[in-house]
N, C-alpha and C positions, 0 to 999 in steps of 0.2 A: 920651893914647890915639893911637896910630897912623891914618892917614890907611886903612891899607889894615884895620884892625878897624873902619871907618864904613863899609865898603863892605857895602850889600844883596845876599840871596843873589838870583842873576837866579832871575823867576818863568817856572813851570812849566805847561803844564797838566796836570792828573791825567786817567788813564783814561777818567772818568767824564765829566769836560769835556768830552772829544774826541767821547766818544759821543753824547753830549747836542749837540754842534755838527751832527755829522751827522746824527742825527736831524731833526732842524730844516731842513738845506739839503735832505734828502728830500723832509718836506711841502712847501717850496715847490718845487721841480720838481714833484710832484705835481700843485699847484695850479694851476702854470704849462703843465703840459705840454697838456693840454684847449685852452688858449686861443692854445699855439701851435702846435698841429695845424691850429683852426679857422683860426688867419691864412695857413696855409700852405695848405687847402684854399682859402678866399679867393679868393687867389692866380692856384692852377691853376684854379679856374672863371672867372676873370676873362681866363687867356690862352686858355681853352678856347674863349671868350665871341667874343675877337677873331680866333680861328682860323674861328669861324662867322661872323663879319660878312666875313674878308677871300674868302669861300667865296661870300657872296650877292652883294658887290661882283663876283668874277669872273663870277658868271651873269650879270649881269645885264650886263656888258663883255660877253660871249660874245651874250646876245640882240641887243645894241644892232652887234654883226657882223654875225651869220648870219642873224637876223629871228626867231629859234626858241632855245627851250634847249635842250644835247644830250640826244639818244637816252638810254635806258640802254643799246642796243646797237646797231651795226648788223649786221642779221642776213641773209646773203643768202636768196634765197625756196626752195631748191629740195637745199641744202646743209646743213652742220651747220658750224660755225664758234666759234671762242675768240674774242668780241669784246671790242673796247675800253672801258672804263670812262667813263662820262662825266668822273669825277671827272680823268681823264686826258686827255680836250678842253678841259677849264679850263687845263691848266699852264699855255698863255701868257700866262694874265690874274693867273697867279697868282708873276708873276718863274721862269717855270720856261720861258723861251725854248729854253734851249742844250736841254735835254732832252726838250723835244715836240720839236726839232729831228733829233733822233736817231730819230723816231719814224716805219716807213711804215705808213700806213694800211691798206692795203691788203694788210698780212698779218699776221698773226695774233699777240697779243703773245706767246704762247709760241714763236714763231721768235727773239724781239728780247732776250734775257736783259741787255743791259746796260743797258733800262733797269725793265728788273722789278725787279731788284734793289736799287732808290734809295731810300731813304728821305725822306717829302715832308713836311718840319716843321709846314706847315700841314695836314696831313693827322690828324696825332696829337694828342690828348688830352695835356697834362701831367697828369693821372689813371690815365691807361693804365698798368696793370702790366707788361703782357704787349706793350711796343712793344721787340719784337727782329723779325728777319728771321724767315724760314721757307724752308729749305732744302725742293725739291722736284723730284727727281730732278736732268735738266740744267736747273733754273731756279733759281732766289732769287728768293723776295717779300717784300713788306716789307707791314703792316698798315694801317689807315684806323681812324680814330673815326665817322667823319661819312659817313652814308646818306643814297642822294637818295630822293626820295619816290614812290613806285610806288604811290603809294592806300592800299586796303582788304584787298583779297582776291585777284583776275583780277589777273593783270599783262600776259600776253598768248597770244597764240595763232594760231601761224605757217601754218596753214589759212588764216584768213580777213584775216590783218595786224593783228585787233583787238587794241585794248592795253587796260592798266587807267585810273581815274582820277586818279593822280596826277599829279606835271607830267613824269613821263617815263615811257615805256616803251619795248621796241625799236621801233628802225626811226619813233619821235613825231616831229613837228613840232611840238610842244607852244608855242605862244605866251601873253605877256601878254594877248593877246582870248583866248585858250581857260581865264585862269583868272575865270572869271564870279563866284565867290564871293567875289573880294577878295585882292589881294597881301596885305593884313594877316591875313587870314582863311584862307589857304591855307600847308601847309608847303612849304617847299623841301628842308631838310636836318634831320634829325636825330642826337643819338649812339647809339652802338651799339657795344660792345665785342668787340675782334679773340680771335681765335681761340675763335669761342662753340662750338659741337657742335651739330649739325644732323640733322636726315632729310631724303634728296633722293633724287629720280629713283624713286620707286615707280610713278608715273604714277597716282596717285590723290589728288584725285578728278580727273575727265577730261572734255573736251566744254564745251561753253559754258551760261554761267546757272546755275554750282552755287553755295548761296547761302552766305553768310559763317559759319564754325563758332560756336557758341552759347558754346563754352568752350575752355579750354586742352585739355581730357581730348578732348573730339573731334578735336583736329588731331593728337595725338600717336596717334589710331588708325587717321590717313591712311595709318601706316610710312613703311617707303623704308628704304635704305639708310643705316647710319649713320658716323655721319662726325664721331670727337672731338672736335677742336678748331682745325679748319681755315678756320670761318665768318672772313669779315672778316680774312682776312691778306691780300690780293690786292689793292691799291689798283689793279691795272690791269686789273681783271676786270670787265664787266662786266655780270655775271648779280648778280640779288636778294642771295641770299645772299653774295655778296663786296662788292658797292657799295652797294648800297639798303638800304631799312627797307621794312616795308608796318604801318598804323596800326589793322590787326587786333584789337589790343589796347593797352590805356595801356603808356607806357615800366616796363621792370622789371618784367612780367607773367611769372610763374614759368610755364614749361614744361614740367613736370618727366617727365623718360622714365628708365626702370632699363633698365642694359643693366652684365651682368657683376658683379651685385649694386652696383652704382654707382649713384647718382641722379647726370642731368646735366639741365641749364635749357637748353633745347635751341627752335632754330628749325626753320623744317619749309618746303621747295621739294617739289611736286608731281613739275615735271620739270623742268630749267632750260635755261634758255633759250641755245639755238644748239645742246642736244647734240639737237635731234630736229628732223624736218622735220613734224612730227604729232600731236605731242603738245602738250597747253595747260600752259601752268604759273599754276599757285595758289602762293602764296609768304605765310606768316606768318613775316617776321623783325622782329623786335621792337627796341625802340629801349630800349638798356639805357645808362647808365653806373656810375661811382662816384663821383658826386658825391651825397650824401646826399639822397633822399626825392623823386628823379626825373630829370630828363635835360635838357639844353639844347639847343634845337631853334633853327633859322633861318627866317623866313619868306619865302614871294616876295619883299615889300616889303625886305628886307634887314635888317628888324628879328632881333635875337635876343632870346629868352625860356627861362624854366627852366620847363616843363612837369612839374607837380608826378605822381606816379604815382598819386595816389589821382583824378585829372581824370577826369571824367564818362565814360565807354565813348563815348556820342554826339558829347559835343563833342570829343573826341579823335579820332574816325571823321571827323566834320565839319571838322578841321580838315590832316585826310589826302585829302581831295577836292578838284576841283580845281572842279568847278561842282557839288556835289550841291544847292546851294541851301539848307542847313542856318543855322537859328537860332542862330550859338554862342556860348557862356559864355566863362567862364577858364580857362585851361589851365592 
């Protein structure tokens, strides 16, 4: 018998084979894919994490300067004004020298477009969907993850200078002695996701001592004007709804308003702040992310924590105060 009738026919797979392989390499990506989503979420809350610690580190470089954490604004007394962001008096503690270098004070960031338009890596969430720019008219801005803390309710009110209780508001000198409650026990920063949809400038409610809404359904009956999806695209802004939170309600508290048969999760500014010389602003902007089942907040002390959304209404109000003197739990 010849050498070449000893030789085997080479093997095949059949149809059925091939089907039955890929079958199989399906379920496990299936199996797989859950476990590497979660690692990839992991991940981004872990740089989210250190994007809020290198945020408390700069305050806290910024107090140990100027003896105070920044303003949310400053506002002159008698005028109407686009003021600076605090998050924008941090760049030099935050490697962003050349670029607060670019920066004058003393007028208004929408005169300065080169540097509106930057995009500030410590600023953003690795969560963030929606981190692109925002063309607006002669300006370009760029987004923020992270709110500084404006309190409860009141932020401020350009009549009498008063502000609210968080650790900033216009025109604060907000110090480590003014937070009497506890660096551990007080917020400094929260998330809060860019281009939310808002109500602003209704001028309702108005005057001082109006007390905290009971629900979501009463502030979205304050109105105002609406405004899709413009909240938190402005890192150089600094009115409530572009820089801040207020701790009105737990993180991821739905809003819900219809407008053009649409439902939108919507935050709500009374009046904001620099466009009136007279009017008070009340400001419920809520502290949202996407990171599963609540939000990662900073504290004074420079700790960070993930504040769960289902967290007490009180100790979550208690821990947006800056001396209310509150008993608090876990966030």
């Amino acid at each position: 018998m010849s050498h070449r009738a000893l030789r085997t026919r080479p093997y095949a797979f059949t149809l059925v084979e091939l089907l039955v392989v890929i079958a199989i390499i399906g379920i496990l990506v299936a199996l797989l894919l859950p476990a590497v989503q979660a690692a990839r979420e992991a991940a981004r809350r872990m740089s989210c994490g250190n994007n809020l610690k290198q945020m408390g580190l700069a305050l806290h470089n910024y107090h140990d300067t100027y003896k105070a954490f920044p303003p949310s604004a400053l506002l002159p007394s008698n005028s109407t004004f686009d003021p600076w962001s605090p998050q924008a008096r941090l760049l030099s503690f935050l490697e962003q020298e050349n670029l607060q270098d670019l920066i004058d004070w003393n007028l208004s960031y929408a005169t300065q477009p080169a540097v509106t338009k930057q995009r500030i890596a410590a600023f953003i969430c690795p969560s963030e969907i929606n981190d692109r720019e925002r063309p607006d008219g002669a300006l370009t801005h760029y987004p923020l993850s992270y709110g500084i803390n404006l309190g409860t309710w009141f932020v401020y009110d350009p009549t009498t200078q008063q502000g609210g209780n968080g650790i900033a508001y216009p025109n604060g000198r907000i110090n480590f002695a003014s937070v009497t409650d506890g660096t551990s026990n007080t917020l400094a920063f929260a998330e809060v996701k860019a281009w939310n949809p808002y109500l602003r400038d209704g001028g309702n409610p108005t005057g001082l001592g109006i007390g905290i809404p009971a629900n979501p359904a009463q502030v979205v009956l304050f109105g105002g004007n609406f405004k899709t999806n413009s909240g938190h695209t402005e890192w150089v802004d600094g009115r409530t709804h572009q820089s801040g939170f207020t701790g009105t309600f737990p993180p991821n508290t739905k809003f819900i308003y219809n407008s053009g048969g649409q439902e939108y999760d919507i935050d709500f500014t009374s009046s904001r702040e620099g466009k009136t010389t007279n009017q008070t602003t009340y400001a419920v902007v809520t502290s949202r992310s996407y990171h599963p089942g609540g939000a990662q907040v900073g504290l004074v002390d420079g700790s960070v924590r993930f504040a769960a959304e289902t967290v007490d209404l009180s100790v979550w109000r208690g821990y947006a105060t800056r001396s209310g003197g509150e008993v608090l739990g876990e966030l």
